[in-house]
RODREN-431400 format. One record per residue (C-alpha): residue number from 1; residue in one letter; chain; x, y, z. Coordinates in nm, 3 decimals. Example, Ala and Ser with C-alpha at 12.3 -4.5 7.8 and 13.67 -1.06 7.14 Angstrom:
<lumtors>
     i   aa   ch         X         Y         Z
     1    A    A     1.230    -0.450     0.780
     2    S    A     1.367    -0.106     0.714
</lumtors>
This chain:
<lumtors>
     i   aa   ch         X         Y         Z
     1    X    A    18.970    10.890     8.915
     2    X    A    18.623    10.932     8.750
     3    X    A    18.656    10.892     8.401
     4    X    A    18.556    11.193     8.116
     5    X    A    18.351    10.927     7.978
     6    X    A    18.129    10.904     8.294
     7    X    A    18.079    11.258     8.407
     8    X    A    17.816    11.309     8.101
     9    X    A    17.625    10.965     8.246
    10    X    A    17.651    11.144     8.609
    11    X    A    17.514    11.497     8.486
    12    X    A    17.205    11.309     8.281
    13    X    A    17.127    11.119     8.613
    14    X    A    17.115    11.407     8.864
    15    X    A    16.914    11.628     8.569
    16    X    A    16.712    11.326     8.595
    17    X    A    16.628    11.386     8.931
    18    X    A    16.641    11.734     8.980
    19    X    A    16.396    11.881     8.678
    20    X    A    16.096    11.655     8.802
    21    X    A    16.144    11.760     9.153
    22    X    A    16.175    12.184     9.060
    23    X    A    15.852    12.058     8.831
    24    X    A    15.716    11.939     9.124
    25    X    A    15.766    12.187     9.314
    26    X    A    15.623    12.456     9.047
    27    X    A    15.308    12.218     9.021
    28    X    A    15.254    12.293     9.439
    29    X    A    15.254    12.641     9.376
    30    X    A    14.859    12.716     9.389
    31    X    A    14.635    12.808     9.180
    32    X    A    14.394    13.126     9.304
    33    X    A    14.215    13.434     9.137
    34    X    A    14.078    13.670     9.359
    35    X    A    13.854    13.813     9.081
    36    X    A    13.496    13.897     9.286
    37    X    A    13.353    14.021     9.559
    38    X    A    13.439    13.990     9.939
    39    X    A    13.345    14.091    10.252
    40    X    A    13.497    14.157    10.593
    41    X    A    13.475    14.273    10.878
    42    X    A    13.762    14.456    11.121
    43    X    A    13.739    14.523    11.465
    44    X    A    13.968    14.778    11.509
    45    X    A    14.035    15.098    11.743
    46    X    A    13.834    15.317    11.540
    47    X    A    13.531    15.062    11.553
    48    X    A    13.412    14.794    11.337
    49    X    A    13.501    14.855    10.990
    50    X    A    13.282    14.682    10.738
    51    X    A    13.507    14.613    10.392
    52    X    A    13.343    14.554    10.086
    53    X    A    13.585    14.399     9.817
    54    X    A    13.588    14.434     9.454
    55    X    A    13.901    14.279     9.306
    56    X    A    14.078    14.195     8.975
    57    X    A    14.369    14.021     8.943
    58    X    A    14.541    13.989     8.593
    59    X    A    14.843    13.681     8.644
    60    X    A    15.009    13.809     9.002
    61    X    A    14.854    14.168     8.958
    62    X    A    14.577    14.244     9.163
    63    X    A    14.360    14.581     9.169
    64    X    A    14.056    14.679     9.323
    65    X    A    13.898    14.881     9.526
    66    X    A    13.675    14.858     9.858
    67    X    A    13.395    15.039    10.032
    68    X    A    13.452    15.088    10.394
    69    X    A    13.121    15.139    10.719
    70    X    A    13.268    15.284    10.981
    71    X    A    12.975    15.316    11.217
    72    X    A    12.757    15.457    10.917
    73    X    A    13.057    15.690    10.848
    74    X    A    13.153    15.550    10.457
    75    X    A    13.440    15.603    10.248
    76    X    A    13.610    15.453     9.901
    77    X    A    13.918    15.304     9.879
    78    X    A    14.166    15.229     9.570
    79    X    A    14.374    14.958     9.621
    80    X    A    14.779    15.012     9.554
    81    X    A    15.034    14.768     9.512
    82    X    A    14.792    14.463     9.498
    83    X    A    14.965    14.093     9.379
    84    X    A    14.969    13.701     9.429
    85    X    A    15.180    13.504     9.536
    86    X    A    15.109    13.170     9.572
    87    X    A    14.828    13.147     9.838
    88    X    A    14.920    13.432     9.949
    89    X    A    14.729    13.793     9.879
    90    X    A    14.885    14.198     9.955
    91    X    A    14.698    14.515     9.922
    92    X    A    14.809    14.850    10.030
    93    X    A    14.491    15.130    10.130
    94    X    A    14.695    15.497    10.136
    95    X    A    14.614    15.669    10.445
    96    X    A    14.730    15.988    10.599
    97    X    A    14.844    16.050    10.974
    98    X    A    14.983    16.328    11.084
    99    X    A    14.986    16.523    10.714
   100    X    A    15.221    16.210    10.595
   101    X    A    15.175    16.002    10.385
   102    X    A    15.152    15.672    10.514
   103    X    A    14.957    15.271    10.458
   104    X    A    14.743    15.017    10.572
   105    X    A    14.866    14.676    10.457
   106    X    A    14.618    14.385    10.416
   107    X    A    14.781    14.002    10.376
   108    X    A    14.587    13.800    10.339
   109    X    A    14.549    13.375    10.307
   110    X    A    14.331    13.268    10.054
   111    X    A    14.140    12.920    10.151
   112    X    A    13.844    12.802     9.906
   113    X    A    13.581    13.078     9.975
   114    X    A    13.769    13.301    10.257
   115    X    A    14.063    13.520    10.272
   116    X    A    14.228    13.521    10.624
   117    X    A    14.312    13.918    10.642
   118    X    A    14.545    14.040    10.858
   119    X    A    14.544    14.451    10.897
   120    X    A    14.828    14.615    10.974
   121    X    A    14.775    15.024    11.019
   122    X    A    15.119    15.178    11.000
   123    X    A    15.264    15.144    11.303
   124    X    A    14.999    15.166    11.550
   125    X    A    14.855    14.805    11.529
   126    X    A    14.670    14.533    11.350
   127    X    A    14.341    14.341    11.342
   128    X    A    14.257    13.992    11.149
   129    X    A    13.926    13.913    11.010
   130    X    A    13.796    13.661    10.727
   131    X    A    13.672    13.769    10.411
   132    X    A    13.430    13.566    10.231
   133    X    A    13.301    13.541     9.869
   134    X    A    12.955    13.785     9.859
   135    X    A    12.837    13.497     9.615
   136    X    A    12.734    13.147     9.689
   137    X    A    12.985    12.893     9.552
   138    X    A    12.935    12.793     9.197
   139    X    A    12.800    13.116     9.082
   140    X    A    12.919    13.320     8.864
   141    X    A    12.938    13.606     9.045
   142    X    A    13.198    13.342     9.265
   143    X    A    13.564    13.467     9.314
   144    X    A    13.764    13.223     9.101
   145    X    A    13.941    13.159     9.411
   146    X    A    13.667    12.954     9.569
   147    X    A    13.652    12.733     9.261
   148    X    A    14.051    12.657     9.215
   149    X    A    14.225    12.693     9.609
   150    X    A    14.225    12.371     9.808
   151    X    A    13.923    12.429    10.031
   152    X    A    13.951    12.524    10.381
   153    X    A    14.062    12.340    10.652
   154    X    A    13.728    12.257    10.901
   155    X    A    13.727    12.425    11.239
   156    X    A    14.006    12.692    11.084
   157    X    A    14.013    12.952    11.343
   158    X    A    13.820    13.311    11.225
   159    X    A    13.990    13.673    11.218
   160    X    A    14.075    13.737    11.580
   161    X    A    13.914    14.089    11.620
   162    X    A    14.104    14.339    11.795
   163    X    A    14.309    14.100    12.017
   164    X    A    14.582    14.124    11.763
   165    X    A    14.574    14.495    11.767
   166    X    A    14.911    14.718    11.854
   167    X    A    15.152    14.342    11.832
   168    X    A    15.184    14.011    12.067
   169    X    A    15.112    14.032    12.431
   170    X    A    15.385    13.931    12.674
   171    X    A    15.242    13.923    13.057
   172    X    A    15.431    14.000    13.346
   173    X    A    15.381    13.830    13.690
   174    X    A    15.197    14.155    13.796
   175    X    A    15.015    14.133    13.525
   176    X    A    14.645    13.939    13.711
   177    X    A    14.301    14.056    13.743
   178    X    A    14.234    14.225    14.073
   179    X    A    13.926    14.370    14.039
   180    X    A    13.605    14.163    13.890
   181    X    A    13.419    14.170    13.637
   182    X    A    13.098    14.419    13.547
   183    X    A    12.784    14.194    13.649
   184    X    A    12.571    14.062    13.379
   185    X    A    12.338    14.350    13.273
   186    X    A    12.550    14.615    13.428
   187    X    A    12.515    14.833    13.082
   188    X    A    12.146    14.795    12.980
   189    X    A    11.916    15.032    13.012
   190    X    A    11.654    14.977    13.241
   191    X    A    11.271    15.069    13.232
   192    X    A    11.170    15.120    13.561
   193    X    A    11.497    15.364    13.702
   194    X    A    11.541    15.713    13.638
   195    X    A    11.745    15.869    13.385
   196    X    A    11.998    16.118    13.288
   197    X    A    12.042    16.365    13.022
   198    X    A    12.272    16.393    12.789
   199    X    A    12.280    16.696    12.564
   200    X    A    12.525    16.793    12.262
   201    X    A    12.625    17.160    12.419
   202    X    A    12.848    17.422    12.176
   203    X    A    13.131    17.650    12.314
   204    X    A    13.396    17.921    12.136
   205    X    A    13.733    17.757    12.202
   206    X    A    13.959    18.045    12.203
   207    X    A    14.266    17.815    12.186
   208    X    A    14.182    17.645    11.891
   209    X    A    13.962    17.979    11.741
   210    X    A    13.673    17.817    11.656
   211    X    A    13.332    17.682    11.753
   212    X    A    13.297    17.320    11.913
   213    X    A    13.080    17.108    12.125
   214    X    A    13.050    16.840    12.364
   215    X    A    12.813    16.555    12.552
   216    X    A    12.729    16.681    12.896
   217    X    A    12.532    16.438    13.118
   218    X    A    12.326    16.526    13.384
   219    X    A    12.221    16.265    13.682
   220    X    A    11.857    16.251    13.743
   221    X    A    11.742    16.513    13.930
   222    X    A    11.958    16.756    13.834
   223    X    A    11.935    17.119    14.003
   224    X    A    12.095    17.392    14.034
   225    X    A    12.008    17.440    14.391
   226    X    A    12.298    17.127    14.437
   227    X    A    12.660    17.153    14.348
   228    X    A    12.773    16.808    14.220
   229    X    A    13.138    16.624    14.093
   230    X    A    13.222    16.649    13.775
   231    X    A    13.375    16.363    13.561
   232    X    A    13.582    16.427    13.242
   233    X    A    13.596    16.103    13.014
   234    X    A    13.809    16.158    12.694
   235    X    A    13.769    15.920    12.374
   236    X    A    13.988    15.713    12.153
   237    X    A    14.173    15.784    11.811
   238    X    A    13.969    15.830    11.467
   239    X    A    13.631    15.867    11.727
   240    X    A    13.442    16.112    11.861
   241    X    A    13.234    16.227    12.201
   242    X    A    12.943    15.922    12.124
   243    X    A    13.227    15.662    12.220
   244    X    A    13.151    15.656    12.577
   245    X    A    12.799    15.730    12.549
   246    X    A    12.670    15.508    12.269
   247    X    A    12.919    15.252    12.261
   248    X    A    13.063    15.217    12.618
   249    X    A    12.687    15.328    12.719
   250    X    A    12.858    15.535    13.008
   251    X    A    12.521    15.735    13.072
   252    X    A    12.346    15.386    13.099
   253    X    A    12.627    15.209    13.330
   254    X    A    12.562    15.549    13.548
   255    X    A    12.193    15.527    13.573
   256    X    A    12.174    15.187    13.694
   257    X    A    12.475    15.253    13.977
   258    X    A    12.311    15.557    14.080
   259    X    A    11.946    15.354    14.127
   260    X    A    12.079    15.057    14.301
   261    X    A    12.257    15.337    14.564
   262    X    A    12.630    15.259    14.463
   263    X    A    12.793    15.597    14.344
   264    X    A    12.639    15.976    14.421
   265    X    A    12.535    16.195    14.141
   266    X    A    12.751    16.387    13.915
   267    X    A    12.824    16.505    13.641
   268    X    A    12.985    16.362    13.319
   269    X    A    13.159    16.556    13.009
   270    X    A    13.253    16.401    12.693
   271    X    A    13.488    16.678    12.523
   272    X    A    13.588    16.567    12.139
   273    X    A    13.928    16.491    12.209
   274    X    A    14.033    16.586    11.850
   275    X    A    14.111    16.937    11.824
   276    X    A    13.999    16.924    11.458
   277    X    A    13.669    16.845    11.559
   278    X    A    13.447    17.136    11.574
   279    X    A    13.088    17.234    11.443
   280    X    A    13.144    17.305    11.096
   281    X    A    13.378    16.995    11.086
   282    X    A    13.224    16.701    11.280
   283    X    A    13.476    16.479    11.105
   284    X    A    13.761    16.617    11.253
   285    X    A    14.127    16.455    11.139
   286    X    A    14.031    16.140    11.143
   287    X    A    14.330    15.936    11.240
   288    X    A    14.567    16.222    11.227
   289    X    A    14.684    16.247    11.602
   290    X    A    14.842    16.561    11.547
   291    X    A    14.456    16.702    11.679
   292    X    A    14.542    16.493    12.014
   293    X    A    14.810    16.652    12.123
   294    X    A    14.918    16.987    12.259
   295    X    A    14.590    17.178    12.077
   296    X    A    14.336    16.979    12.262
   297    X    A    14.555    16.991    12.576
   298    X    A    14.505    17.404    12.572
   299    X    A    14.134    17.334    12.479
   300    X    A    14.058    17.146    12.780
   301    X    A    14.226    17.316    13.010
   302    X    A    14.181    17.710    12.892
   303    X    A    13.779    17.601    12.759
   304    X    A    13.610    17.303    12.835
   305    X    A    13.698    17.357    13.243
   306    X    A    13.599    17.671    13.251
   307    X    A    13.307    17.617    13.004
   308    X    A    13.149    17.385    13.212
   309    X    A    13.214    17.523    13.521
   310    X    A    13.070    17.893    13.444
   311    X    A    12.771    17.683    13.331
   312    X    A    12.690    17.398    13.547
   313    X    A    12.654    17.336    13.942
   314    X    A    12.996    17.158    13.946
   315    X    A    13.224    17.177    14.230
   316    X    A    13.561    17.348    14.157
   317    X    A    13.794    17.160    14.366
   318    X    A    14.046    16.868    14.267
   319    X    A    13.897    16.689    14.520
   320    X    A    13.597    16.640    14.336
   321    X    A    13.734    16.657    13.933
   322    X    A    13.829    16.353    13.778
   323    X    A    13.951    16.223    13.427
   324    X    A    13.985    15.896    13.271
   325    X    A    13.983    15.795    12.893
   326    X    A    14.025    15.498    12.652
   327    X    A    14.363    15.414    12.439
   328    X    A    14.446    15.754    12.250
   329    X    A    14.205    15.971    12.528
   330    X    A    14.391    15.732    12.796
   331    X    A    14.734    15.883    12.696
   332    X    A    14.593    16.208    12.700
   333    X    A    14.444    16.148    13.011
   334    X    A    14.764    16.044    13.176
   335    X    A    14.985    16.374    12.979
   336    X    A    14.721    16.618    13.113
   337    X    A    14.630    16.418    13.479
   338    X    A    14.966    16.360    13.581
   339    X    A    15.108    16.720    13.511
   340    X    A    14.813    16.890    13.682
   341    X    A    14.778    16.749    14.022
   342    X    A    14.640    17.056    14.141
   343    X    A    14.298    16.995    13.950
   344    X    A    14.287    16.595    13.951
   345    X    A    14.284    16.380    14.252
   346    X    A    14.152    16.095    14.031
   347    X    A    14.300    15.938    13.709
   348    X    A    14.177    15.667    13.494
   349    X    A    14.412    15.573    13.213
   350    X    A    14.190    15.243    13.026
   351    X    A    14.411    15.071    12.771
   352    X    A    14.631    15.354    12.726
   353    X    A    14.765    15.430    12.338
   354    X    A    15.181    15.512    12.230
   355    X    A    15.078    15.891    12.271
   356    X    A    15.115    15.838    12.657
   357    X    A    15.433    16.047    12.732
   358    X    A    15.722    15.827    12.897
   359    X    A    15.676    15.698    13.279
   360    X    A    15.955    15.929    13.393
   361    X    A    15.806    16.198    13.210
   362    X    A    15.465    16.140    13.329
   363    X    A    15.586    16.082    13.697
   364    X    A    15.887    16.365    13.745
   365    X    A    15.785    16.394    14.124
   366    X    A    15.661    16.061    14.265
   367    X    A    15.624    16.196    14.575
   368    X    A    15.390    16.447    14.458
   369    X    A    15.217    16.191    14.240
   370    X    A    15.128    16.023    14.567
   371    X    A    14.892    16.294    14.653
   372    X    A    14.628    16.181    14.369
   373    X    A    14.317    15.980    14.591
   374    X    A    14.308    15.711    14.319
   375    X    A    14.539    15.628    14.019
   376    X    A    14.371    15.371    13.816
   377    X    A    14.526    15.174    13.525
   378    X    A    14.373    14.884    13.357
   379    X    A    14.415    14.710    13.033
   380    X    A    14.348    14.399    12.892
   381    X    A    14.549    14.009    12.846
   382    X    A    14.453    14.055    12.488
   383    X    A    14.570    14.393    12.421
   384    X    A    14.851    14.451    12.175
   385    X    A    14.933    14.760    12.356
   386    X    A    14.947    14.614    12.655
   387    X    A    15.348    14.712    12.654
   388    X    A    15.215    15.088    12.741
   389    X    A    15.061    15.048    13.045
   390    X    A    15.313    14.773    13.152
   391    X    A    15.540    15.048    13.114
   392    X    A    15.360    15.264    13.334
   393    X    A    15.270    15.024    13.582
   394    X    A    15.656    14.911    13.643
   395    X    A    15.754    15.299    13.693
   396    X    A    15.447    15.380    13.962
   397    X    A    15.586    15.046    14.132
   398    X    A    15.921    15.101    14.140
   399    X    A    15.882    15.462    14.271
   400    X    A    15.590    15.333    14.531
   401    X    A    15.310    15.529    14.398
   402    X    A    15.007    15.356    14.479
   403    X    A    14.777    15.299    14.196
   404    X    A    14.515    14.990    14.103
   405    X    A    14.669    14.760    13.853
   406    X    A    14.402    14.573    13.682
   407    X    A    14.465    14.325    13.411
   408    X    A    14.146    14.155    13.276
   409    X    A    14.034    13.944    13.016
   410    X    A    13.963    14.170    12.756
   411    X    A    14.111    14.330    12.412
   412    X    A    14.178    14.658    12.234
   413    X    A    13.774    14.683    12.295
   414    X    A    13.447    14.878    12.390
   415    X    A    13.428    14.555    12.703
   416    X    A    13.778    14.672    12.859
   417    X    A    13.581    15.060    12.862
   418    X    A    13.274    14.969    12.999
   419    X    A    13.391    14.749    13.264
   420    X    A    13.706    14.987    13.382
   421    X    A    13.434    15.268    13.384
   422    X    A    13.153    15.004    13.625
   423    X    A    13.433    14.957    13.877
   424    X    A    13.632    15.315    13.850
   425    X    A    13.306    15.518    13.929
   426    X    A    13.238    15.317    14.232
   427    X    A    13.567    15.410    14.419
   428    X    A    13.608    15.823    14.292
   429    X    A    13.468    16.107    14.495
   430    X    A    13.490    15.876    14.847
   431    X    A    13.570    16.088    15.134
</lumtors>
């Protein structure tokens, strides 16, 4: 038995041992303040977001603000719920979707000069990107960070664009490459071939009650003396009718196709997708999807059809209509393409967003399905959402609905448009 005597000798030993290791411990615990200027920027679904940092931290309070370039679109931000801990940096932007009130979360790593961001937006996904101090180190302009954080590791990877978007990838075995990818060049203009128009047209949307417009190209050539196919392409969430033609640079991918002999002419139409869109608001909602749904749905098929079809040399049958779209316009391109068979024969869904209504939903008659000419659903390995289309894929399989099933190399991103788009247009209007 241990005597009374000892237990005080046994207590002073382990104290001993144990303060200098919790001291230890607390001495680990870094050092950082985020006070400065940083910059970043996030590829995301919206486009590249360029973040301009100005923080304050006061002990494990941080505030700040940011200002944000969304493809020259800008905006202010106030920073809520900012703090340190350890290495480790949170900041919540407010944000509204769908009239509620809901967050985008930055965490970041801090490392010397850089902050390793991660962005998560609600639900809906994430994108990473490193923010660096605006100010050469040593200044005094120089986040406080850069002068007291170990600094960073060489050959640390950089933010990971918009292959982290919507959560981690898990590929099936279907999930391969089957058709190739665009040839170099495929999207840039060219001097010496002829080219389309594209014109911003208005229309009264009796749906929605109100006055909006669209991007109609025309093929070179055009005439009225020629009825041509017409091909709807519908846009992604928080963008607008420039998507496919500036950034995917649809009208350019159609001009070269159409001079090196490989589709016919026709006719494209770029609606705004957002029902809150219209002339005297060219913002629209933003990322409130509640503008993607049903009201756009009536828009396109009571207006925009109709619009364009009282107006240009379009043929009128399903045979020659066709739809596709990109992540938010991909779902709405499946909702509306799948329940109207009679005026789609083909159906491009390109990295297709959560607004995409369930497979069985989307597919209540396979049968009937079958008797769309082409079905095409691509997405890339470095899609977060890739879950969506997976989802849609399995169902069309398992029913035997043929479709193509094309899983490249790409991410969340304007690539995974342009390409789907090269290789779609080649194989629609075929007799």
């Amino acid at each position: 038995m241990r005597s009374l005597v000892s237990i005080p000798r046994f207590l002073a030993a382990w104290t001993c041992f144990f303060i200098p290791t919790v001291f230890l411990h607390a001495q680990a615990k870094v050092n950082v303040d985020v006070t400065g200027t940083w910059k970043a920027e996030f590829d995301t679904q919206r486009g590249l977001q360029k973040y301009t940092f100005t923080l304050k931290q006061d002990g494990d309070a941080v505030s700040g603000m940011a200002s944000v370039d969304t493809n020259g679109e800008k905006r202010e931000v106030t920073f809520k719920e900012g703090k340190i801990d350890g290495d480790k940096l949170t900041l919540v932007e407010p944000l509204s979707l769908q009239g509620q009130d809901a967050r985008i979360v930055f965490t970041g790593k801090i490392a010397g000069n850089q902050i390793k961001f991660t962005r998560q937006v609600g639900d809906l996904g994430s994108s990473e990107a490193t923010a660096k101090a605006e100010a050469a180190p040593g200044s005094a302009a120089e986040p406080k960070a850069a002068q007291t954080a170990p600094p960073a590791m060489p050959g640390a990877p950089r933010g990971q664009g918009r292959g982290g978007f919507g959560g981690p990838v898990t590929l099936g075995p279907d999930d391969k490459q089957t058709v190739p990818d665009a040839p170099a060049g495929f999207n840039v203009a060219r001097d010496n071939v002829p080219h389309g128009e594209v014109k911003v047209i208005e229309y009264d949307s009796k749906s929605l009650g109100t006055r909006r417009n669209m991007r109609v190209y025309t093929p070179p050539g055009y005439t009225l003396d020629k009825k041509y196919p017409v091909l709807y392409m519908l846009h992604g969430l928080g963008n607008n009718s420039t998507e496919w033609t500036n950034r995917a640079k649809a009208p350019v991918i159609v001009d070269n196709l159409l001079a090196d002999g490989k589709i016919q002419p026709l006719v494209m139409i770029f609606p705004n997708c957002d029902a809150k869109i219209t002339v005297d608001n060219p913002q629209g909602g933003q990322r409130a999807q509640e503008g993607y749904g049903e009201p756009f749905t009536q828009d396109f098929l009571n207006d925009i059809i109709p619009f364009v079809e009282s107006h240009y040399s379009v043929l009128t049958d399903r045979d020659h209509r066709a739809i596709g779209g990109m992540s938010m316009g991909s779902g709405q391109t499946l909702n509306i393409g799948m329940s109207h068979l009679d005026l789609f024969a083909w159906i491009a869904a390109i990295a297709p967003a959560p607004n995409t209504k369930a497979p069985a939903q989307l597919v209540p008659d396979p049968e009937a399905t079958k008797k769309v000419r082409l079905i095409w659903l691509a997405v890339g390995s470095k899609d977060g959402l890739l879950r969506v289309a997976q989802g849609v894929h399995n169902y069309l399989k398992e029913k035997d609905v043929p479709h193509v099933w094309n899983v490249d190399g790409n991410a969340h991103d304007t690539a995974e448009m342009s390409n789907n788009l090269y290789n779609y247009i080649q194989r629609i209007f075929k007799e």
